[in-house]
Gaussian input, Z-matrix of N, CA and C with variables (Angstrom, degrees):
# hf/3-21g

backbone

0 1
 N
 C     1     B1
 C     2     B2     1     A1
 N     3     B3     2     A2     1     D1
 C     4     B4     3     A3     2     D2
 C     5     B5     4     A4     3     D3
 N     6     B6     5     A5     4     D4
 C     7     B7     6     A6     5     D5
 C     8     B8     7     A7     6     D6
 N     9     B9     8     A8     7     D7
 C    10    B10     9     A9     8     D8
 C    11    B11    10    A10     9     D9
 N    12    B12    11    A11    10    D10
 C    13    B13    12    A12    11    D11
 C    14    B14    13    A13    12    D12
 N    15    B15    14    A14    13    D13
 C    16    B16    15    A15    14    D14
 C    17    B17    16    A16    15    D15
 N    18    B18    17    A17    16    D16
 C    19    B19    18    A18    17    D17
 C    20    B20    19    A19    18    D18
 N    21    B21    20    A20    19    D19
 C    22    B22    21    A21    20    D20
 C    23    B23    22    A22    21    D21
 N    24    B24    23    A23    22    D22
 C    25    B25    24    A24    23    D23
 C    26    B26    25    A25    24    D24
 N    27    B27    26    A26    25    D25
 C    28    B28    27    A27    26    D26
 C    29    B29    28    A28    27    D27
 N    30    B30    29    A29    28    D28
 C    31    B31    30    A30    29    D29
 C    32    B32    31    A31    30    D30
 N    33    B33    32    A32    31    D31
 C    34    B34    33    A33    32    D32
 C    35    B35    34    A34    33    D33
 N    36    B36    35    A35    34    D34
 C    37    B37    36    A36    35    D35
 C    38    B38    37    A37    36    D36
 N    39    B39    38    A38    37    D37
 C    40    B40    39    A39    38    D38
 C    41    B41    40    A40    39    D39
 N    42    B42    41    A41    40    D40
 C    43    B43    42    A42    41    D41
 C    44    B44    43    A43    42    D42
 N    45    B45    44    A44    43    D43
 C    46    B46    45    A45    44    D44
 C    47    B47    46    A46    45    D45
 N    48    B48    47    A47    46    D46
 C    49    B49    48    A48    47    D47
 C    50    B50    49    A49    48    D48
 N    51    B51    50    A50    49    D49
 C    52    B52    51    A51    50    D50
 C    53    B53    52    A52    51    D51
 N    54    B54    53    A53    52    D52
 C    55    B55    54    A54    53    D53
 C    56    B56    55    A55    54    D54
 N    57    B57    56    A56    55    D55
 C    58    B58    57    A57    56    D56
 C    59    B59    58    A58    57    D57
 N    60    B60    59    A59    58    D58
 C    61    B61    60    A60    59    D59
 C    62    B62    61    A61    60    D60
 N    63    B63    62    A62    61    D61
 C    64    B64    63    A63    62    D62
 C    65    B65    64    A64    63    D63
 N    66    B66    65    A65    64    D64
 C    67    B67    66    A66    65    D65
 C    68    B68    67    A67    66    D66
 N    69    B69    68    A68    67    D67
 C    70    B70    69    A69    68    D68
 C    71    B71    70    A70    69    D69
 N    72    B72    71    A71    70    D70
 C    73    B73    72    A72    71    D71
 C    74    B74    73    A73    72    D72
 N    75    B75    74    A74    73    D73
 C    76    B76    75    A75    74    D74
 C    77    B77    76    A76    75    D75
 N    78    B78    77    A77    76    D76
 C    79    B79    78    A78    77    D77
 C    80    B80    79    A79    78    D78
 N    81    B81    80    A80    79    D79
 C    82    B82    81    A81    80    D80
 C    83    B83    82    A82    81    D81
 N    84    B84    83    A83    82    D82
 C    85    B85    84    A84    83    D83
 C    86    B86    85    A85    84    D84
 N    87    B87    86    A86    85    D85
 C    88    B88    87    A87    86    D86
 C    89    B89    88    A88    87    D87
 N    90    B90    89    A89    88    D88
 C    91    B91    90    A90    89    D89
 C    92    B92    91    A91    90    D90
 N    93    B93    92    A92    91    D91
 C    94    B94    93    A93    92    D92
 C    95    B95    94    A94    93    D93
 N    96    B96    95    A95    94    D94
 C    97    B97    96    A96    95    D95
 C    98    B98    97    A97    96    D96
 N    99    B99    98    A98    97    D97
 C   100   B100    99    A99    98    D98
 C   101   B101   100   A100    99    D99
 N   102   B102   101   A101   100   D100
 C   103   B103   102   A102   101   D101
 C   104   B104   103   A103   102   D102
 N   105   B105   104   A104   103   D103
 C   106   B106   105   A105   104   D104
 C   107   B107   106   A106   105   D105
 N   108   B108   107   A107   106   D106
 C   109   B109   108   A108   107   D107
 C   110   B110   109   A109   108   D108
 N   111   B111   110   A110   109   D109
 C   112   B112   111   A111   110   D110
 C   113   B113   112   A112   111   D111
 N   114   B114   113   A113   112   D112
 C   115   B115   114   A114   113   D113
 C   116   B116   115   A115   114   D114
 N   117   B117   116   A116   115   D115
 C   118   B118   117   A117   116   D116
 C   119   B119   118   A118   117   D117
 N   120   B120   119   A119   118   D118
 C   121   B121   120   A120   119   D119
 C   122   B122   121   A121   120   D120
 N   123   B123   122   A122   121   D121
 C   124   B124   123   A123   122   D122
 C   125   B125   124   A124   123   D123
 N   126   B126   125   A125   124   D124
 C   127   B127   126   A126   125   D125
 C   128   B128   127   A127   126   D126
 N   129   B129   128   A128   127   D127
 C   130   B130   129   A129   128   D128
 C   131   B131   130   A130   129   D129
 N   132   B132   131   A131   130   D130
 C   133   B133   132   A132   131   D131
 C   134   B134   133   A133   132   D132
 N   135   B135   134   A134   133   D133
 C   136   B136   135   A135   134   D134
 C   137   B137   136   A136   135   D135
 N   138   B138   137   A137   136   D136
 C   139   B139   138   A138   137   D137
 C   140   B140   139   A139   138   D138
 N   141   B141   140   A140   139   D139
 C   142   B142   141   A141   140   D140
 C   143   B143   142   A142   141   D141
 N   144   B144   143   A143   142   D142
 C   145   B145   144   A144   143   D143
 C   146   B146   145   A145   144   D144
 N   147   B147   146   A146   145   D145
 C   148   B148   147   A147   146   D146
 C   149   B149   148   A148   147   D147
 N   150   B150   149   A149   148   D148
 C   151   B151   150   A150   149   D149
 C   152   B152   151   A151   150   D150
 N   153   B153   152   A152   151   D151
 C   154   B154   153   A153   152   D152
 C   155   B155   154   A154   153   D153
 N   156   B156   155   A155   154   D154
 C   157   B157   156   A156   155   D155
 C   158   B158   157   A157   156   D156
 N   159   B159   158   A158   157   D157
 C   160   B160   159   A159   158   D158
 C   161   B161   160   A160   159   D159
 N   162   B162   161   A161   160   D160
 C   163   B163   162   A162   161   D161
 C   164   B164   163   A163   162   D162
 N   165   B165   164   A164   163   D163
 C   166   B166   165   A165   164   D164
 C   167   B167   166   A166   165   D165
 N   168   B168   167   A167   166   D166
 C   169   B169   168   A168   167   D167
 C   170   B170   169   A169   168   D168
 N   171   B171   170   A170   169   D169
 C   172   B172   171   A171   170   D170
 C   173   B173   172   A172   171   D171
 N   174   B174   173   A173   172   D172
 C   175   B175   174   A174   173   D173
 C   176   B176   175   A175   174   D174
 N   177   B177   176   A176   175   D175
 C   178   B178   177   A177   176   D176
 C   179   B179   178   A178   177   D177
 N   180   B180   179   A179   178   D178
 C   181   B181   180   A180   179   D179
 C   182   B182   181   A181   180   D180
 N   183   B183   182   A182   181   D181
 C   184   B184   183   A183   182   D182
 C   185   B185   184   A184   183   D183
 N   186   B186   185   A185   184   D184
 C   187   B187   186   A186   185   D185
 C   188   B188   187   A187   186   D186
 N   189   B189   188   A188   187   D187
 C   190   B190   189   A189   188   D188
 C   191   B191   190   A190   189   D189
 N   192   B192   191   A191   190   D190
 C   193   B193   192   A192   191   D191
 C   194   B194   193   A193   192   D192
 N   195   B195   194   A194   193   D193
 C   196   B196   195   A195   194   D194
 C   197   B197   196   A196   195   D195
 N   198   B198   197   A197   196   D196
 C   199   B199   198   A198   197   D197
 C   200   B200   199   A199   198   D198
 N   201   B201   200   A200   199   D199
 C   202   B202   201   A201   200   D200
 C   203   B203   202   A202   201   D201
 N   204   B204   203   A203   202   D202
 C   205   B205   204   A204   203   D203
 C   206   B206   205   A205   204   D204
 N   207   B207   206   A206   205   D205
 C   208   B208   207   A207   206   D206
 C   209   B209   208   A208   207   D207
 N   210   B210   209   A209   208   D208
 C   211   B211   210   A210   209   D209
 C   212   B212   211   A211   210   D210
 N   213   B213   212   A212   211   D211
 C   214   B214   213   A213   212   D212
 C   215   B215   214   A214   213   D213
 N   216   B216   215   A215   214   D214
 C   217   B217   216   A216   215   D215
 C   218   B218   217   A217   216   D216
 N   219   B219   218   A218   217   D217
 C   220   B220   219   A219   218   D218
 C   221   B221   220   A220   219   D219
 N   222   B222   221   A221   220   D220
 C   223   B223   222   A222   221   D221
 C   224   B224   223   A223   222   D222
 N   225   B225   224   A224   223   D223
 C   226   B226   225   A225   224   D224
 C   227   B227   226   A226   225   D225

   B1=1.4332
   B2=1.5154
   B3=1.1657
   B4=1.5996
   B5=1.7225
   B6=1.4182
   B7=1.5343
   B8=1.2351
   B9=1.9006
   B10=1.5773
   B11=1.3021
   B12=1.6289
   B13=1.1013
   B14=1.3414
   B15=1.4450
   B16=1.4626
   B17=1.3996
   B18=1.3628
   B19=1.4047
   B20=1.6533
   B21=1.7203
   B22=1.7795
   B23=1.2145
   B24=1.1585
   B25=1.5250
   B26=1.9317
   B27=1.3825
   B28=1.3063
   B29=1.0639
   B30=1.7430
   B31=1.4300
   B32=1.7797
   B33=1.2678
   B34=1.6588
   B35=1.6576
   B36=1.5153
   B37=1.4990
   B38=1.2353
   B39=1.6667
   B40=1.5755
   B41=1.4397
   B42=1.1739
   B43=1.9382
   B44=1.3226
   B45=1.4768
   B46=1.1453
   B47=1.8737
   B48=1.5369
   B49=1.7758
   B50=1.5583
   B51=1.1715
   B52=1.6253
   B53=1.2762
   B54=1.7077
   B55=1.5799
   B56=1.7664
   B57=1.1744
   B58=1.2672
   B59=1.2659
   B60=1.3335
   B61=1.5859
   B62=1.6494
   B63=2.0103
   B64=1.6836
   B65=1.9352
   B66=1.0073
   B67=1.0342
   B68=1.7193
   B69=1.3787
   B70=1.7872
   B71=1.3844
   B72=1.0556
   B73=1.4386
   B74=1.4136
   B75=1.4160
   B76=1.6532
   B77=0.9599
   B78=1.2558
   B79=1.7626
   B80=1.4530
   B81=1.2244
   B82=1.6759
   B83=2.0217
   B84=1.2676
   B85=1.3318
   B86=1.5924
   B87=1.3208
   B88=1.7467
   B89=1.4557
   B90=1.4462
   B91=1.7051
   B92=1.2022
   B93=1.2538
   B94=0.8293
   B95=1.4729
   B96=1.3010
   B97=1.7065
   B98=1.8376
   B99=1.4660
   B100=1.3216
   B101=1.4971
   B102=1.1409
   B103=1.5032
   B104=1.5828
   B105=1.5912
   B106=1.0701
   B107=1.8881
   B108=1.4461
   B109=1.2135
   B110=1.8216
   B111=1.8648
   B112=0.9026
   B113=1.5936
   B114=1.3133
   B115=1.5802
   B116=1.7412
   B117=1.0215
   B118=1.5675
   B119=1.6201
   B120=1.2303
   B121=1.8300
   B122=1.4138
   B123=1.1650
   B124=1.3332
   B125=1.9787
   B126=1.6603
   B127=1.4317
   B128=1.4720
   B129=1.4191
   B130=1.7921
   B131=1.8520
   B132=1.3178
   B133=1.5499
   B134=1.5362
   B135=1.0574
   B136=2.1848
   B137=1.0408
   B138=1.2886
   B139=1.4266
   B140=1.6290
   B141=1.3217
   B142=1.4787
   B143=1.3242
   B144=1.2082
   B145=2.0558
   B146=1.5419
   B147=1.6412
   B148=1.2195
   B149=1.3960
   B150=1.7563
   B151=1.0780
   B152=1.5188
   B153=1.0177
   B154=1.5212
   B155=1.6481
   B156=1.2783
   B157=1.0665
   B158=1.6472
   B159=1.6871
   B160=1.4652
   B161=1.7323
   B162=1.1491
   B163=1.5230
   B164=1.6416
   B165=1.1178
   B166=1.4116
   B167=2.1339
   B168=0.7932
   B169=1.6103
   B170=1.4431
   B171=1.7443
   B172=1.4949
   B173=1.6446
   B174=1.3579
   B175=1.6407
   B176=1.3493
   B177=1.3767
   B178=1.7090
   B179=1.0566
   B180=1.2883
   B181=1.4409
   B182=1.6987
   B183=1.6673
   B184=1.4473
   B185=1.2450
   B186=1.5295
   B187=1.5907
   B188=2.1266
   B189=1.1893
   B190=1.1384
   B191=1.1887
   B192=1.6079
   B193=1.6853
   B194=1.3927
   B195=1.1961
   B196=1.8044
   B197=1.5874
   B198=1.1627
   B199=1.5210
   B200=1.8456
   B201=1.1128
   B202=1.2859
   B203=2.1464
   B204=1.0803
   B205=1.6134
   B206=1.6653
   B207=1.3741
   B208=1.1299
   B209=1.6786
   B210=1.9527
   B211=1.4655
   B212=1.5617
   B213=1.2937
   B214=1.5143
   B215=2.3115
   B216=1.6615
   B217=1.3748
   B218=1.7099
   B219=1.3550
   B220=1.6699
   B221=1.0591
   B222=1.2087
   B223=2.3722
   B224=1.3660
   B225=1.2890
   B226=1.1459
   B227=1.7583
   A1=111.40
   A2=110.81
   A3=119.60
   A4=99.39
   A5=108.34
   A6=121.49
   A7=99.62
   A8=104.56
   A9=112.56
   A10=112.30
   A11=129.96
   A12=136.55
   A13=134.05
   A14=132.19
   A15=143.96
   A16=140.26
   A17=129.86
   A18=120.71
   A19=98.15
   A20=100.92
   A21=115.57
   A22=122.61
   A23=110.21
   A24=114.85
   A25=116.32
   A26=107.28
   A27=117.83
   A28=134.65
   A29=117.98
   A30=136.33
   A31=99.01
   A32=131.32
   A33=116.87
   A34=108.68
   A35=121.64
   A36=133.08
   A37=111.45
   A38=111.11
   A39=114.72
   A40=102.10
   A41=125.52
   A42=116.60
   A43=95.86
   A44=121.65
   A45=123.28
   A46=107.54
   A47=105.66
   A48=89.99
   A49=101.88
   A50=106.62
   A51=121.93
   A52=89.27
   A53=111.24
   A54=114.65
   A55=103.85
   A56=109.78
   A57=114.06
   A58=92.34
   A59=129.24
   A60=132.47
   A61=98.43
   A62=105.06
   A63=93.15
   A64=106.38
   A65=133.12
   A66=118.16
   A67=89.90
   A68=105.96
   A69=106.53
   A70=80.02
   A71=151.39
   A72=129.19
   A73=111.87
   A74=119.38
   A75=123.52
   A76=125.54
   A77=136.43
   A78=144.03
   A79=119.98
   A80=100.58
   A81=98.78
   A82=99.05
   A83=100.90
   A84=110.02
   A85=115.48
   A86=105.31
   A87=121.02
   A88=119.39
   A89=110.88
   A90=117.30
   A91=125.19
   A92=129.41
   A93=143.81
   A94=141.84
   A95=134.23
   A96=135.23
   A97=91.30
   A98=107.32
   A99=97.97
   A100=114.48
   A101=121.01
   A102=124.65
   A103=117.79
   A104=105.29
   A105=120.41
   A106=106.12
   A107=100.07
   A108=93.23
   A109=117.21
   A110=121.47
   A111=103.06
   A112=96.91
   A113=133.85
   A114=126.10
   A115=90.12
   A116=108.88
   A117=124.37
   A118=116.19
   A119=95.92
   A120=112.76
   A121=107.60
   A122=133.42
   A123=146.49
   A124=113.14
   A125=97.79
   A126=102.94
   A127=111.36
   A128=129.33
   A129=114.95
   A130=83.90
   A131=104.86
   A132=130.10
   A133=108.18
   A134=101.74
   A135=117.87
   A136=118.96
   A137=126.10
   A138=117.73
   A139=88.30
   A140=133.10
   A141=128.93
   A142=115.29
   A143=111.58
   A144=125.41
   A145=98.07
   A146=128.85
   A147=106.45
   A148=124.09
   A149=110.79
   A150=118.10
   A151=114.07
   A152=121.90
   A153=125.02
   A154=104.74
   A155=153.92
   A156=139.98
   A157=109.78
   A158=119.84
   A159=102.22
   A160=106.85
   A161=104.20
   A162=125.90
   A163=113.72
   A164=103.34
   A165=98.65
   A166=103.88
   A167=98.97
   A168=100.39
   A169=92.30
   A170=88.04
   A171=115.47
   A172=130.31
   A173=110.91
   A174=101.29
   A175=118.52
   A176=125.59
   A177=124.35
   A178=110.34
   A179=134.33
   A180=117.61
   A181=153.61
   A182=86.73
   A183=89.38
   A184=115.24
   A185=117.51
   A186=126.89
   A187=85.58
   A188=124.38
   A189=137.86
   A190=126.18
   A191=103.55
   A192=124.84
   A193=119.03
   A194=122.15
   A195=120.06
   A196=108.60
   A197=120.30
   A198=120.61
   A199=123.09
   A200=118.54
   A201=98.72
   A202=82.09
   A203=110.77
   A204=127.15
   A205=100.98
   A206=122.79
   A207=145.12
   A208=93.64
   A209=103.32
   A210=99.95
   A211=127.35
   A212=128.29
   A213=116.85
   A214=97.13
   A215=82.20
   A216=92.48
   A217=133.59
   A218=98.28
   A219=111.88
   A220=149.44
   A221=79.19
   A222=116.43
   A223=99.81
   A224=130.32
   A225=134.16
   A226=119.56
   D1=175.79
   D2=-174.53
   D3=-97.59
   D4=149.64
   D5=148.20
   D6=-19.60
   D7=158.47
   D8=125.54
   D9=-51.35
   D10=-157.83
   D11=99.95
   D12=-6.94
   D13=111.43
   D14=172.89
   D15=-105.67
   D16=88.50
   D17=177.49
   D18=-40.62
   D19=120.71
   D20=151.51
   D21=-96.88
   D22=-13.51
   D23=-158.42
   D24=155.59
   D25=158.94
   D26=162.18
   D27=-129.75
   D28=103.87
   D29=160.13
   D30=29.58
   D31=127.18
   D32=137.79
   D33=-136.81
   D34=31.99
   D35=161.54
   D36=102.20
   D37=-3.49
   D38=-156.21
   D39=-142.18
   D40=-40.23
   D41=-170.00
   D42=-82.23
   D43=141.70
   D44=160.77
   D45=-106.36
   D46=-20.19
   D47=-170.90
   D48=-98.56
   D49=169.30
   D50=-167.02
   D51=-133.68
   D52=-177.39
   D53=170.17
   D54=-148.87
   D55=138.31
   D56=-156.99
   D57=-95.25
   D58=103.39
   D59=-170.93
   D60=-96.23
   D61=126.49
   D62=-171.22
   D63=93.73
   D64=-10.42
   D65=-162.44
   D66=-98.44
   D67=162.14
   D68=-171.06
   D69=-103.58
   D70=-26.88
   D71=-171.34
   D72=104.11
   D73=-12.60
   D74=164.57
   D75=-76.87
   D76=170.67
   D77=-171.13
   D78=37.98
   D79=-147.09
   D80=-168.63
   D81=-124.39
   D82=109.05
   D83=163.26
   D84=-41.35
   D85=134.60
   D86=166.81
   D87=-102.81
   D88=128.00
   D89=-169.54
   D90=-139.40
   D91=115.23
   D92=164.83
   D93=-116.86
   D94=158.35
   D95=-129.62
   D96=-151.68
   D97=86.90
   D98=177.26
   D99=71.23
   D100=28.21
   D101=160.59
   D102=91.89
   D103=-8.04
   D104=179.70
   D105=-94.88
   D106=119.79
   D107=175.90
   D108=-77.07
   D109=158.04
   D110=-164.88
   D111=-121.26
   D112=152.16
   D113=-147.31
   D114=-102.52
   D115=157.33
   D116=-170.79
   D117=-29.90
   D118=-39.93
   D119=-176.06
   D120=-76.98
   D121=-16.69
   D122=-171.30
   D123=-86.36
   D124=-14.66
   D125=-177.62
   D126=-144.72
   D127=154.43
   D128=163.54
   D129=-123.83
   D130=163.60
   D131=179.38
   D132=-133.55
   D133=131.54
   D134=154.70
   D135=-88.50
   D136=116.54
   D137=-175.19
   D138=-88.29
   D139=-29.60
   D140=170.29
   D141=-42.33
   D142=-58.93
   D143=-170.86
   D144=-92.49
   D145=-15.68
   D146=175.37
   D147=66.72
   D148=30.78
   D149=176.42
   D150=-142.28
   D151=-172.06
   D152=-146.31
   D153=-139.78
   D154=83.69
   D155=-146.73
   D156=-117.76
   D157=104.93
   D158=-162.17
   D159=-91.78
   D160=167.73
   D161=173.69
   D162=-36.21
   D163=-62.44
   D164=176.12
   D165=-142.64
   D166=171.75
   D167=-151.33
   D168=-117.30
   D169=128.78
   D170=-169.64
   D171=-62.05
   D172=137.55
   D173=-164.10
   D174=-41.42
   D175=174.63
   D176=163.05
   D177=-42.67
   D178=154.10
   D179=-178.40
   D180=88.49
   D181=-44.16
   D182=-179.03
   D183=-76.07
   D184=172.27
   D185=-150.33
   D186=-112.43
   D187=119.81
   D188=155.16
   D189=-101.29
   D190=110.01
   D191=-168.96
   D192=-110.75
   D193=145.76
   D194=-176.68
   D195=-144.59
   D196=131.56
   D197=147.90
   D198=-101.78
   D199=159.00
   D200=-142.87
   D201=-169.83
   D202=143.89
   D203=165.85
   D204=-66.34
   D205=125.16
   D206=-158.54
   D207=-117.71
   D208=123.32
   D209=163.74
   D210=-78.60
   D211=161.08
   D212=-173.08
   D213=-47.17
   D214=162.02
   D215=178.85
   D216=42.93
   D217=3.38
   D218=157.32
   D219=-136.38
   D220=37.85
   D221=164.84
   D222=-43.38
   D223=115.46
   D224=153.70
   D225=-53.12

């Protein structure tokens, strides 16, 4: 199964990649920026680096969330 919802990180105008801590590296990560989910084109992911890299990088501030396929024993 997937995560809940995951704090990755918070917006500061400039990072666009995150790192999906816990993620097995299968399927397609879910992301969202302040509660707003963002549609496939809006992000690319590594299942190698285990990170999530969005389109353009979220204001100061904002709250960056992910659900994501969890390997045994590293359920967030």
């Amino acid at each position: 199964g997937l995560t809940p919802w995951v704090g990755i990180g918070t917006g500061d105008g400039s990072n666009k990649t995150f790192t999906l801590v816990g993620w097995d590296g299968s399927g397609t990560p879910e992301v969202r920026v302040d509660g707003l989910s963002l549609p496939a084109g809006e992000y690319s992911y590594s299942a190698s680096a285990l990170t999530v890299t969005l389109l353009d990088a979220p204001a100061s501030g904002a709250e960056v969330a992910a659900r994501f396929r969890y390997g045994a024993g590293t359920r967030p």
